[in-house]
KEGUZA-54072 format. One record per residue (C-alpha): x, y, z; residue number from 1; residue in three letters. Coordinates in nm, 3 decimals, always signed. Layout:
BEGIN
{{X; Y; Z}; NUM; ala}
...
//
This chain:
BEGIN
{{+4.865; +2.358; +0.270}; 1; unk}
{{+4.738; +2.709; +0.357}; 2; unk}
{{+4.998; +2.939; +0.436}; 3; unk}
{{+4.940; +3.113; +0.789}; 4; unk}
{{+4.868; +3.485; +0.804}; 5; unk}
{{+4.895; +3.668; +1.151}; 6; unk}
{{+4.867; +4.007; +1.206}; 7; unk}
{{+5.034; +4.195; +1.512}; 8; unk}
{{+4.806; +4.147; +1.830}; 9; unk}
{{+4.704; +3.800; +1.755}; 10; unk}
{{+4.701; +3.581; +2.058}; 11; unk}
{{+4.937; +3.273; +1.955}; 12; unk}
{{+5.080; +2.936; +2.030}; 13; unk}
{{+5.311; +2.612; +1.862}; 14; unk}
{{+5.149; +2.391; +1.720}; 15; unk}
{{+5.134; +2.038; +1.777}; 16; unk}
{{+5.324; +1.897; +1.532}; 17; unk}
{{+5.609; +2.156; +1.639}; 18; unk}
{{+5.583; +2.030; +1.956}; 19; unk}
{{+5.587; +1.667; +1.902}; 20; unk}
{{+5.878; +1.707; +1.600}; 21; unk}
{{+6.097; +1.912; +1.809}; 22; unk}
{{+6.062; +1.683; +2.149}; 23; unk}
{{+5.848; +1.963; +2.379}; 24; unk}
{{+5.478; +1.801; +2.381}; 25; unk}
{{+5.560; +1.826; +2.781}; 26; unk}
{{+5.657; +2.047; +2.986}; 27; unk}
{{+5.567; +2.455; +2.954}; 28; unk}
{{+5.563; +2.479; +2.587}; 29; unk}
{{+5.254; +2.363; +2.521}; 30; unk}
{{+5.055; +2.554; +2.752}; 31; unk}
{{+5.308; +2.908; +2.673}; 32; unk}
{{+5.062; +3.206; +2.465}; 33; unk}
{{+5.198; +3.508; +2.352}; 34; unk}
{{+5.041; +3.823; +2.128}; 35; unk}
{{+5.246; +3.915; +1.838}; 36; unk}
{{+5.392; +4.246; +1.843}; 37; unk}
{{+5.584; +4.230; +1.497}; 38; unk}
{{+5.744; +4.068; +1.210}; 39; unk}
{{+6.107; +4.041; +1.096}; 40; unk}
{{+6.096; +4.100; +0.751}; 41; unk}
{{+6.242; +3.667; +0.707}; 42; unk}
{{+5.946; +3.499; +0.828}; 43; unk}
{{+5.933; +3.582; +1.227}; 44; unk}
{{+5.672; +3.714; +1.457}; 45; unk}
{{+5.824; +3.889; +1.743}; 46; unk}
{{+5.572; +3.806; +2.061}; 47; unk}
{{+5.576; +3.982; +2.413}; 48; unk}
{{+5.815; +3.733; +2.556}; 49; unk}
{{+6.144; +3.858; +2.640}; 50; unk}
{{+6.415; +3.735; +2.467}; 51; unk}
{{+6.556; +3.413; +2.683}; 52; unk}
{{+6.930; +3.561; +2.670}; 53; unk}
{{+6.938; +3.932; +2.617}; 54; unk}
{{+7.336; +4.011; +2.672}; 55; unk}
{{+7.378; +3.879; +2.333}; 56; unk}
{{+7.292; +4.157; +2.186}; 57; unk}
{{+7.484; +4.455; +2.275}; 58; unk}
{{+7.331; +4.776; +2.383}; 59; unk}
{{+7.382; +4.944; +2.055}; 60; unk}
{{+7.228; +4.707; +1.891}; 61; unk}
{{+6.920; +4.719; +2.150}; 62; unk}
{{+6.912; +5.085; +2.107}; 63; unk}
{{+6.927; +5.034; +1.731}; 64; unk}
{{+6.622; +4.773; +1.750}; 65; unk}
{{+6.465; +4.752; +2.057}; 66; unk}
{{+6.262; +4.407; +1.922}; 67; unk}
{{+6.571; +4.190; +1.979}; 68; unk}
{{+6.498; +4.209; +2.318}; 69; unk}
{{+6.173; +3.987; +2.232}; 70; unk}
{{+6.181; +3.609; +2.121}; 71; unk}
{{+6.089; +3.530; +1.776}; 72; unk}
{{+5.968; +3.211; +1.631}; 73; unk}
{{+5.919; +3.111; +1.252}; 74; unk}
{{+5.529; +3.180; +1.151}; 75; unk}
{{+5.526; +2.828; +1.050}; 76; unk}
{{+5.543; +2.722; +1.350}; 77; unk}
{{+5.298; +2.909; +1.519}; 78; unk}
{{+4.840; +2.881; +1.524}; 79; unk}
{{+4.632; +3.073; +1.669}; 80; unk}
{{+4.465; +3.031; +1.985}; 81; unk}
{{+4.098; +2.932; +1.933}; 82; unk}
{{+3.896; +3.219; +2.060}; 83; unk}
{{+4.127; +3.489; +2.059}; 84; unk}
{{+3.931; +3.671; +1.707}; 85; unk}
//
């Protein structure tokens, strides 16, 4: 298998099989697109979607990194969205 590389201001989605494994082939997940903004250095892209829950981070550590405010999702589970290069 080919491993995934993104770089930040790709335009992005879950795949298929991420969808169907993890029970969201319906609803709003499939048709959700973000651009990545960043990376974590473990294997995340941070994407211009605020983060679903933001007071569990404490505003110390939002002033300390201002990306936890963003959601992140595993690389792995992410393609890109055909037309956006």
């Amino acid at each position: 298998m080919t491993k995934r590389v993104f770089v930040i201001g790709d335009k992005v989605r879950l795949t298929r099989k991420f969808l169907r494994n993890t029970g969201q082939h319906t609803g709003k997940e499939p048709f959700s697109r973000w651009t990545i903004t960043g990376f974590t250095d473990n294997g995340w892209a941070i994407v211009d979607e605020p983060h679903y829950d933001p007071s569990m981070f404490s505003a110390d550590e939002l002033a300390a990194d201002p990306t936890l405010a963003f959601r992140r999702i595993a690389v792995g589970n992410l393609e890109l969205v055909k037309g956006s290069h």
